[in-house]
TILO-810121 format. One line per 3 residues: their letters; for each residue x, y, z of C-alpha. Coordinates in Angstrom, 3 decimals. Each point is the difference from the previous one (the first is absolute). Layout:
a = X/Y/Z; ...
This chain:
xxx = -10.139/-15.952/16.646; -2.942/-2.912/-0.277; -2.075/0.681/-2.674
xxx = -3.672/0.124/0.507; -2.394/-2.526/-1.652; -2.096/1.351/-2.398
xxx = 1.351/3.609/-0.275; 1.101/1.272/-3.161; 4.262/0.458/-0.377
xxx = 1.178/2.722/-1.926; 3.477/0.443/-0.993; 2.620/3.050/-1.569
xxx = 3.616/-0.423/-1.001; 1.932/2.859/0.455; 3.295/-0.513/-0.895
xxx = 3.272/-2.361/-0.215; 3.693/0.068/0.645; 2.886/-2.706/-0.143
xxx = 0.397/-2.971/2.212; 2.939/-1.154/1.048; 0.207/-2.892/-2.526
xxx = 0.536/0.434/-3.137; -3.214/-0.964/-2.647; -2.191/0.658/2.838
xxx = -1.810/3.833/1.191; -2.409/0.814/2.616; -3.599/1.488/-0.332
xxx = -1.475/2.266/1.873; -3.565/0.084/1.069; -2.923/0.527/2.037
xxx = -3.218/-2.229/0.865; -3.194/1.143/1.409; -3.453/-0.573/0.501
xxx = -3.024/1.028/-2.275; -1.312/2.543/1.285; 3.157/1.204/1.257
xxx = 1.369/-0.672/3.715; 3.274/2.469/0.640; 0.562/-1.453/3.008
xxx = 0.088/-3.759/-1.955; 2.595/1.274/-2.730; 2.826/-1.931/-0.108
xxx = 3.031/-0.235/-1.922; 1.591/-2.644/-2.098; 3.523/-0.597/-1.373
xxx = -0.695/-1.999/-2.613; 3.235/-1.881/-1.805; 0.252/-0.785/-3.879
xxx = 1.759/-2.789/-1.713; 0.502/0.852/-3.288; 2.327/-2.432/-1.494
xxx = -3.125/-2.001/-0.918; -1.568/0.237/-2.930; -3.201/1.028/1.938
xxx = 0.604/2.315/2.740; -0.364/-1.240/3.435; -0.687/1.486/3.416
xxx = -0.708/-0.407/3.782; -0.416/2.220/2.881; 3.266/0.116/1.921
xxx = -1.404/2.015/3.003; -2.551/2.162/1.359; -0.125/2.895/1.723
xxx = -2.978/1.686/1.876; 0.469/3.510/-1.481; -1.270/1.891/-2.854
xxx = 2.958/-0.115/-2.713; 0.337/3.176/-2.056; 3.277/-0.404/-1.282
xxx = 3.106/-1.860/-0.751; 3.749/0.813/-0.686; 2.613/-2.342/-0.700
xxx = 3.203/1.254/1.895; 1.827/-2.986/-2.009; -0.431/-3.534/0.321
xxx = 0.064/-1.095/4.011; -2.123/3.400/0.530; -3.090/1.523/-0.860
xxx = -2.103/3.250/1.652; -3.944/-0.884/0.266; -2.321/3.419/0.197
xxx = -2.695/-0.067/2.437; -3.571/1.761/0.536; 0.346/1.036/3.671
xxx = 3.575/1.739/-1.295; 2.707/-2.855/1.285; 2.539/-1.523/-2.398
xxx = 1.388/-3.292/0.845; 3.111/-0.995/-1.242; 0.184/-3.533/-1.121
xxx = 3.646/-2.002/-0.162; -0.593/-3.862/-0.510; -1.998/-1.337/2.948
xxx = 0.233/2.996/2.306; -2.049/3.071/-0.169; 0.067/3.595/1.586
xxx = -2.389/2.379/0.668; 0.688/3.490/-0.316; -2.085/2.361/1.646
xxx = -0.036/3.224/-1.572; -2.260/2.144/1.685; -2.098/0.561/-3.054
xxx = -3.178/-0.993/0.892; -1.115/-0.293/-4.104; 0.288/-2.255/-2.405
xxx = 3.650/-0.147/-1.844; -0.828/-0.047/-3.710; 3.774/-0.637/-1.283
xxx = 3.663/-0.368/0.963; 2.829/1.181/-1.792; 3.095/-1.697/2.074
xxx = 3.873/0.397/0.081; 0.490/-2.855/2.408; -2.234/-1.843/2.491
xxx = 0.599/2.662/2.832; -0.277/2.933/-2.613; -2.846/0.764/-1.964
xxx = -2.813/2.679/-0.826; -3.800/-0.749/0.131; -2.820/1.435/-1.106
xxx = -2.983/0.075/1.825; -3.323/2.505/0.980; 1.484/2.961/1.296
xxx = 2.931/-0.028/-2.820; 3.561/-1.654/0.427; 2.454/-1.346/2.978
xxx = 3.559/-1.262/-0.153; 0.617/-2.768/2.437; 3.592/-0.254/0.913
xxx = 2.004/-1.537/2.614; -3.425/-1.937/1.653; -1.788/3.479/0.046
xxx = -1.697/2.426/-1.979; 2.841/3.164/-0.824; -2.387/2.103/-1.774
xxx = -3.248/0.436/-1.070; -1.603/1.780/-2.747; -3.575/1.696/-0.063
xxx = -1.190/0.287/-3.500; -3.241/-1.805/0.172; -1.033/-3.823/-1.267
xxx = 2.297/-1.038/-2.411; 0.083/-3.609/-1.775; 2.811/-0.736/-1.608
xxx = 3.651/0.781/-0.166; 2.780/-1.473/-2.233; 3.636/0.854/0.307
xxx = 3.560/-0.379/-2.314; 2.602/-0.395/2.571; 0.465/2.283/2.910
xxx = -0.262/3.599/-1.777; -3.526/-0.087/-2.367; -3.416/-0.980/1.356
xxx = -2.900/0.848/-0.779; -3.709/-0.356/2.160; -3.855/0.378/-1.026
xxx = -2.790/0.062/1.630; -3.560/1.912/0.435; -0.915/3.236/-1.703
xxx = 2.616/-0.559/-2.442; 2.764/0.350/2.278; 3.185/-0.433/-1.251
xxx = 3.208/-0.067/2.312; 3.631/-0.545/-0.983; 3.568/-0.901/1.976
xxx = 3.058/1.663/-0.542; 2.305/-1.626/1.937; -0.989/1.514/3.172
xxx = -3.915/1.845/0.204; -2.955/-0.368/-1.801; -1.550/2.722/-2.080
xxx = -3.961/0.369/-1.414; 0.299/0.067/-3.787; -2.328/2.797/-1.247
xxx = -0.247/-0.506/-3.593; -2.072/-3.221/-0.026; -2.824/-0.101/-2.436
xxx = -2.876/-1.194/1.535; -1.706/-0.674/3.936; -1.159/-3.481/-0.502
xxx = 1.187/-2.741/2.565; 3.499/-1.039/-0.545; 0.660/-3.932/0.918
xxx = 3.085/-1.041/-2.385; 3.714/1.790/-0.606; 2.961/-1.863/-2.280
xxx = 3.376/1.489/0.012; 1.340/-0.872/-3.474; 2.882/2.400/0.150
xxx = 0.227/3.271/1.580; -1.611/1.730/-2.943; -2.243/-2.560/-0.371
xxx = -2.773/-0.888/2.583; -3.704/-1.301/-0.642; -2.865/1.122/2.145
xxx = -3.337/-1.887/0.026; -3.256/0.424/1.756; -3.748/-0.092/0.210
xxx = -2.394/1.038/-2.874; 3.197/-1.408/-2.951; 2.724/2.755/1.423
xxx = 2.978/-1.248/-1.621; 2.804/2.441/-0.505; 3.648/-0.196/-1.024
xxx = 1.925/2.606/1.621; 3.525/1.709/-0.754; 0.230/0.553/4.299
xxx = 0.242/3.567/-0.970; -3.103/1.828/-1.437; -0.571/-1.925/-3.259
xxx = -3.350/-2.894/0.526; -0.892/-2.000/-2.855; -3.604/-1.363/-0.267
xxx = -0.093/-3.620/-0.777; -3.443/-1.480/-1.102; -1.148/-3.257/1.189
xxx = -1.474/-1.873/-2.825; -1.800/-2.638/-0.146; 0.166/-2.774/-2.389
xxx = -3.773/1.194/-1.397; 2.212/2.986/-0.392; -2.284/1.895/2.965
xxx = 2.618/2.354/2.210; -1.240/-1.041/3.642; -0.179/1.745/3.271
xxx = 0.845/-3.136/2.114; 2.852/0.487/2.464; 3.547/-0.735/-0.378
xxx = 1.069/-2.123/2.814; 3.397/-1.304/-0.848; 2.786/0.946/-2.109
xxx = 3.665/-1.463/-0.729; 2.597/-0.130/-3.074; 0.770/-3.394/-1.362
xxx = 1.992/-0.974/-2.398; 0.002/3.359/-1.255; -3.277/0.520/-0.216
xxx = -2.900/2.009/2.579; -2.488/-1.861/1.089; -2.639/0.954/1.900
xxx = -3.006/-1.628/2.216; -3.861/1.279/-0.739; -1.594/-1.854/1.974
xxx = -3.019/-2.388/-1.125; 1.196/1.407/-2.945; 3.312/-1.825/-0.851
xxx = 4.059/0.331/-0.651; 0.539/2.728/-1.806; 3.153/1.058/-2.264
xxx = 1.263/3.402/-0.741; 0.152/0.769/-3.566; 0.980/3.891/-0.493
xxx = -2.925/2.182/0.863; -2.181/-3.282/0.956; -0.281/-3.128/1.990
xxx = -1.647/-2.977/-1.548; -0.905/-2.878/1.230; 2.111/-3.434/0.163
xxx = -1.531/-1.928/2.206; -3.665/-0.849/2.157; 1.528/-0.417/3.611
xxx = -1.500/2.009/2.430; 3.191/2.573/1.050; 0.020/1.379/3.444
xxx = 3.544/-0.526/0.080; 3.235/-0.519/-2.106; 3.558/-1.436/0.921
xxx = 3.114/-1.183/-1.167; 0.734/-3.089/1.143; 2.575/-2.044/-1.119
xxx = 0.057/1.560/-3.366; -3.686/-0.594/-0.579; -3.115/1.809/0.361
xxx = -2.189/-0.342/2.716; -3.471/1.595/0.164; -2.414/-0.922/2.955
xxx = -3.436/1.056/0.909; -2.613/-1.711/1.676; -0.032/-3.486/-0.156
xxx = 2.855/-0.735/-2.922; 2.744/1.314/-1.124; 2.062/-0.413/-3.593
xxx = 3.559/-0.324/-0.758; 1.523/1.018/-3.145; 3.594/-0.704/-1.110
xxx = 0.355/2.152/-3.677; -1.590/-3.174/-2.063; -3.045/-1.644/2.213
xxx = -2.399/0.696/2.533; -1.162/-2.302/2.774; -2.847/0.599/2.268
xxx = -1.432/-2.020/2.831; -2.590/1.137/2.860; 0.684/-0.667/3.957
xxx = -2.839/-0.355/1.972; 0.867/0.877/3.598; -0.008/-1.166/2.694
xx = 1.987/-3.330/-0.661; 2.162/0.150/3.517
């Protein structure tokens, strides 16, 4: 896409995975016009050095599609989420589009292999299988959805929706404690799953009928209502994205704050922590932190 003299770029991160060699990742994100033009969105793939001692990064391609997602498969093969409900499956140089038939955008992908895989997306969930969609579940707009190998997943989404995998269906969980907007779901362990959403919903849940409040506070000590975009263990530890708000830890009944990158999203990558959103992105390995901004479009 040429960019326009004069017109105002804005950019958002949102998300990273593995390359295929090793000390390097990839970036996700989108670029756009001020005001916004939907139909000028495109997509980035954005790849990291990070054996430096300052990160580095250029675009590796581009893609004219809205990016809502990405899932690393392994290391020749990641899954990229799109707004008008495809998912293209990327190995090395060659790409494939899968037309689903869900004409919505996918909001996450929780994948066995390349060819096997459920999405969420507007109307609720769909497991693509053998180049087709196999099933589809209604259940509404749902964000998010996190799994632990092929028997536990769990799925959020509007309303306070909560849906979980047993192996085989899907079931509504009716004990969840509130109705705000659920965008973020961690699968810890089977008894132990964190749910985050608009308004500072965080919850730690036993996957049964016992929810734990966490509080979200600030490092003024203030408990905010900002959303909870991201969450992911590391090293042992939850962390979770709030936005403009920062990296927050989990610390029993409380999450405080550890660091000032705006979190949209969170990966593992390489052992380190990745958090992206908007036009940077930080990396964390235990010790240090190391930040740097990309400015798109630099195709």
């Amino acid at each position: 896409m040429t960019q326009k003299i004069g017109k105002a770029i804005q950019t958002a991160l949102n998300g990273a995975v593995e390359s295929q060699k090793q000390g390097e990742y990839l970036v996700m994100g989108n670029w756009n016009y001020e005001p916004v033009e939907p139909e000028n969105i495109t997509c980035c793939i954005v790849v990291v050095d990070a054996t430096q001692p300052q990160l580095k990064w250029k675009v590796l391609n581009s893609i004219k599609v809205w990016g809502t997602s990405i899932y690393m498969v392994n290391r020749q093969c990641y899954l990229l989420g799109t707004a008008d409900g495809e998912v293209i499956c990327v190995q090395g140089d060659s790409r494939a589009v899968y037309k689903t038939g869900i004409d919505d955008l996918v909001g996450s992908i929780w994948a066995k292999n390349e060819d096997d895989f459920w999405f969420t997306h507007g109307k609720g969930l769909s497991h693509w299988k053998g180049g087709k969609v196999i099933k589809f579940v209604s259940c509404g707009w749902l964000h998010d959805i996190h799994g632990l190998g092929p028997d536990l997943a769990v799925a959020v989404g509007m309303g306070g929706k909560v849906m979980q995998f047993d192996s085989t269906n899907w079931h509504e969980i009716e004990s969840v404690p509130t109705n705000s907007v659920l965008v973020s779901v961690f699968c810890a362990s089977k008894k132990d799953i964190y749910i985050g959403g608009w308004n500072g919903v965080l919850f730690q849940w036993d996957g049964k009928e016992s929810w734990n409040r966490i509080d979200i506070v600030s490092d003024k000590g203030i408990v905010t209502d900002e959303g909870v975009y991201g969450i992911v263990s590391y090293l042992g530890q939850i962390y979770v994205g709030v936005g403009a708000r920062g990296v927050y830890k989990i610390d029993g009944k409380k999450a405080v704050k550890v660091h000032a990158a705006y979190s949209s999203r969170l990966n593992i990558v390489d052992e380190k922590l990745i958090v992206t959103g908007l036009d940077s992105f930080a990396e964390f390995d235990g010790k240090e932190w190391r930040t740097v901004s990309v400015k798109l479009p630099q195709i």
